[in-house]
C-alpha positions as CSV (number, residue, x, y, z in Angstrom):
1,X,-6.5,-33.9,-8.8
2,X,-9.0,-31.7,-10.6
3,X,-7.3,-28.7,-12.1
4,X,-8.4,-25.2,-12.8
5,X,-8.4,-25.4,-16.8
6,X,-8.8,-21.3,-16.9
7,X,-6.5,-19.4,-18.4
8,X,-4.4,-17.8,-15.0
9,X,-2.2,-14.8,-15.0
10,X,0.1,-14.7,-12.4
11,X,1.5,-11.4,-11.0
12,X,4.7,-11.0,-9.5
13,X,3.3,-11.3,-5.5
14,X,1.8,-14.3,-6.0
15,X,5.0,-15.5,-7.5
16,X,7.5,-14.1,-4.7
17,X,4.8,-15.3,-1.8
18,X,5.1,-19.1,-3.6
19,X,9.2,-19.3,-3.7
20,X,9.9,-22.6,-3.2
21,X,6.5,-23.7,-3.7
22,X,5.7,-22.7,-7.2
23,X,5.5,-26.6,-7.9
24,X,3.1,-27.0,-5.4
25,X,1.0,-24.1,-6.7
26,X,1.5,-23.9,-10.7
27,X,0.3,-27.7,-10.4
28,X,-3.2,-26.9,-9.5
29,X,-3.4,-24.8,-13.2
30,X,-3.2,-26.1,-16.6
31,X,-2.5,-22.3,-18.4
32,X,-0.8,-20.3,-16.5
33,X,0.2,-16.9,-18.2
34,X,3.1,-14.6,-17.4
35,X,3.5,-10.8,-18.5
36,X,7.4,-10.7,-19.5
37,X,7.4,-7.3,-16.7
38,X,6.3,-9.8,-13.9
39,X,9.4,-12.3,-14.6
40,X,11.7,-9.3,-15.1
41,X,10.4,-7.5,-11.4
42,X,11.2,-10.9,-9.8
43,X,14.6,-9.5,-8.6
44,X,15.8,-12.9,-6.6
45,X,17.5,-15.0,-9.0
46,X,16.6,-18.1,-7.1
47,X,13.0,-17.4,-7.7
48,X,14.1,-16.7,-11.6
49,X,15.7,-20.3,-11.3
50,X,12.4,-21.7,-9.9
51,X,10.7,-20.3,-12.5
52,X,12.3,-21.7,-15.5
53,X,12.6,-24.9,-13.5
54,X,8.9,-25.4,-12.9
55,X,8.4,-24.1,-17.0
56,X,10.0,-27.0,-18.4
57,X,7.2,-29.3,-16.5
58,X,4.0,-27.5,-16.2
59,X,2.3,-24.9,-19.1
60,X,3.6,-21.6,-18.2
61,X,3.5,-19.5,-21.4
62,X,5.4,-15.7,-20.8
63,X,3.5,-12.9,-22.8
64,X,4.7,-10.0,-23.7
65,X,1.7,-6.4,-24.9
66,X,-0.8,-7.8,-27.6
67,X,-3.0,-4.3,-27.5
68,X,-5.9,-4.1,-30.3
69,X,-4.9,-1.8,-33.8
70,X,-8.2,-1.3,-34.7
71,X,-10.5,2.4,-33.6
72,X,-12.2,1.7,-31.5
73,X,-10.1,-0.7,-29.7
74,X,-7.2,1.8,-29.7
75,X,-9.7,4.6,-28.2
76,X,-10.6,2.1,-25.1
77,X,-6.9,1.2,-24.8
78,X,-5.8,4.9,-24.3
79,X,-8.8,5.2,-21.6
80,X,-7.8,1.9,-20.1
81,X,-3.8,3.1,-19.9
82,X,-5.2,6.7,-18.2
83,X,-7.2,5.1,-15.6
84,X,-4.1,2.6,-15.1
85,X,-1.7,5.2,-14.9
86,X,-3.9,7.5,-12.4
87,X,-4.0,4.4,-10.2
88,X,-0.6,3.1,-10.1
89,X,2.5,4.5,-9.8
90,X,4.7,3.5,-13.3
91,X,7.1,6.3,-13.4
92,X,9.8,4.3,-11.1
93,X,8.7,1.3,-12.3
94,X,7.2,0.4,-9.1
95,X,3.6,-0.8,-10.1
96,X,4.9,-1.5,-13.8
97,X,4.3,-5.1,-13.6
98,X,0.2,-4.3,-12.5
99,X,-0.1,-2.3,-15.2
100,X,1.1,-4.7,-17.8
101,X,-1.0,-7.5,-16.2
102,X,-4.3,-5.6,-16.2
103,X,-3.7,-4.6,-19.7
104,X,-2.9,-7.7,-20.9
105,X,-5.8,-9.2,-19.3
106,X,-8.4,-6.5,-20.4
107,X,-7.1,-7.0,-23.8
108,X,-6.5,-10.7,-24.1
109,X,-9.3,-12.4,-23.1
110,X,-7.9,-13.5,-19.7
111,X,-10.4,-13.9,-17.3
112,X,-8.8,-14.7,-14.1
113,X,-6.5,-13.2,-12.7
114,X,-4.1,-13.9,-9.8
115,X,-3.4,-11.3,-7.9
116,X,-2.7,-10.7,-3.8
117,X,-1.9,-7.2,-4.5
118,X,-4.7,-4.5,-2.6
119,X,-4.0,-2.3,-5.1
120,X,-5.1,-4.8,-7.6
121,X,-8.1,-6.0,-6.1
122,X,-9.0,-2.6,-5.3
123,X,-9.0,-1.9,-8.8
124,X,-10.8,-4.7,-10.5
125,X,-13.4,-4.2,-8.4
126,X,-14.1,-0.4,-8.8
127,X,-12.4,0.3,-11.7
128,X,-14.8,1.7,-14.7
129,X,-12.8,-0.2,-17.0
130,X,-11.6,-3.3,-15.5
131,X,-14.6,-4.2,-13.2
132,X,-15.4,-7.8,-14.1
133,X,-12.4,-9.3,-14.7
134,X,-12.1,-11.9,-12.0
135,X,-9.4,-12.3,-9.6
136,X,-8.1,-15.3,-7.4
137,X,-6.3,-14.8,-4.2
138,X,-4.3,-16.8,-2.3
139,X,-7.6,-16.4,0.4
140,X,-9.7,-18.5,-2.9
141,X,-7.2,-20.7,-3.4
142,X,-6.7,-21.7,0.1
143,X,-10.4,-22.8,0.2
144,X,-10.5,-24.4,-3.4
145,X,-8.1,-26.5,-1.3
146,X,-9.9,-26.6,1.4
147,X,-12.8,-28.0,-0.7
148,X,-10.9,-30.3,-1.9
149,X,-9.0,-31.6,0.4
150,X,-8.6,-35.9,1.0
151,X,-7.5,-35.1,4.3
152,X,-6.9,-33.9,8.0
153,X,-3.5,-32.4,7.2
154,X,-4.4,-31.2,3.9
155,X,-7.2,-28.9,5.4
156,X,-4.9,-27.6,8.1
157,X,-2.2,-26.7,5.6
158,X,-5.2,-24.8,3.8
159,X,-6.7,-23.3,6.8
160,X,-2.7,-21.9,7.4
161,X,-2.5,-20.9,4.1
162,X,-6.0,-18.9,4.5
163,X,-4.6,-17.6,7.8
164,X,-1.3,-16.5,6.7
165,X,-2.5,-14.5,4.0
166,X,-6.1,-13.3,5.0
167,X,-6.4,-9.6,4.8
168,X,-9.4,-7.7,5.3
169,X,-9.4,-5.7,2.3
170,X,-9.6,-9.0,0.6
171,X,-13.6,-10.4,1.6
């Protein structure tokens, strides 16, 4: 099985969508990345537990802010963090996860991102500052496995998967 060799940051839908599956879906990435917020707003301890479980076999590396110190990269971070914080709601914590992912992302080099979240999407695609970081949905990945699948049953588990989580808002 071909693997996406990417660097992947995972948000915490993708990761509450997958409980019990994160096996199944970390093993389709070699670098998976995971903001330190997103483990701490999973709330189920089972899905903690999968976590660390599936850590221990595949390449999950947790992150925690790397922001630039120099002038100009400060100036773009504080316009970055106002168009964050006018787009999500961070006060109660609610969409504090997003806003550490999309930081990290802008700031890190991370060019795909995993993300089921409208919100999200929304943003990366009309956002002045974000627009063109790429995003993978669980509607890509379901036809990546699609694609690739050996057979019958595997494209009917990816046609469900495409199914189950197809949104409009998500082309």
């Amino acid at each position: 099985m071909r693997k996406i060799s990417s660097p992947v940051l995972f948000d915490a839908n993708i990761l509450m969508n997958f409980k019990g599956q994160l096996k199944f879906l970390i093993g389709f990435f070699e670098n998976i990345i995971i903001h330190e917020q997103v483990f701490n707003e999973v709330v189920v301890q089972a899905l903690k537990d999968e976590l660390i479980s599936v850590s221990d076999v595949f390449n999950i590396v947790y992150v925690e802010d790397k922001f630039p110190t120099d002038d100009v990269g400060k100036k773009l971070f504080e316009e970055c963090d106002k168009e964050l914080k006018d787009s999500f709601n961070i006060e109660d914590l609610k969409d504090l996860g997003e806003y550490k992912t999309l930081l990290y992302a802008k700031f890190n080099n991370v060019f795909i991102l995993s993300s089921q979240d409208t919100t999200v999407w929304r943003f990366i695609t009309e956002s002045k500052y974000f627009k063109g970081l790429k995003c993978i949905t669980v509607q890509d990945f379901a036809y990546l496995l699609s694609l690739n699948a050996k057979n019958k049953g595997d494209r009917k588990m990816a046609r469900n998967l495409y199914k189950a989580f197809a949104r409009v808002e998500h082309p």
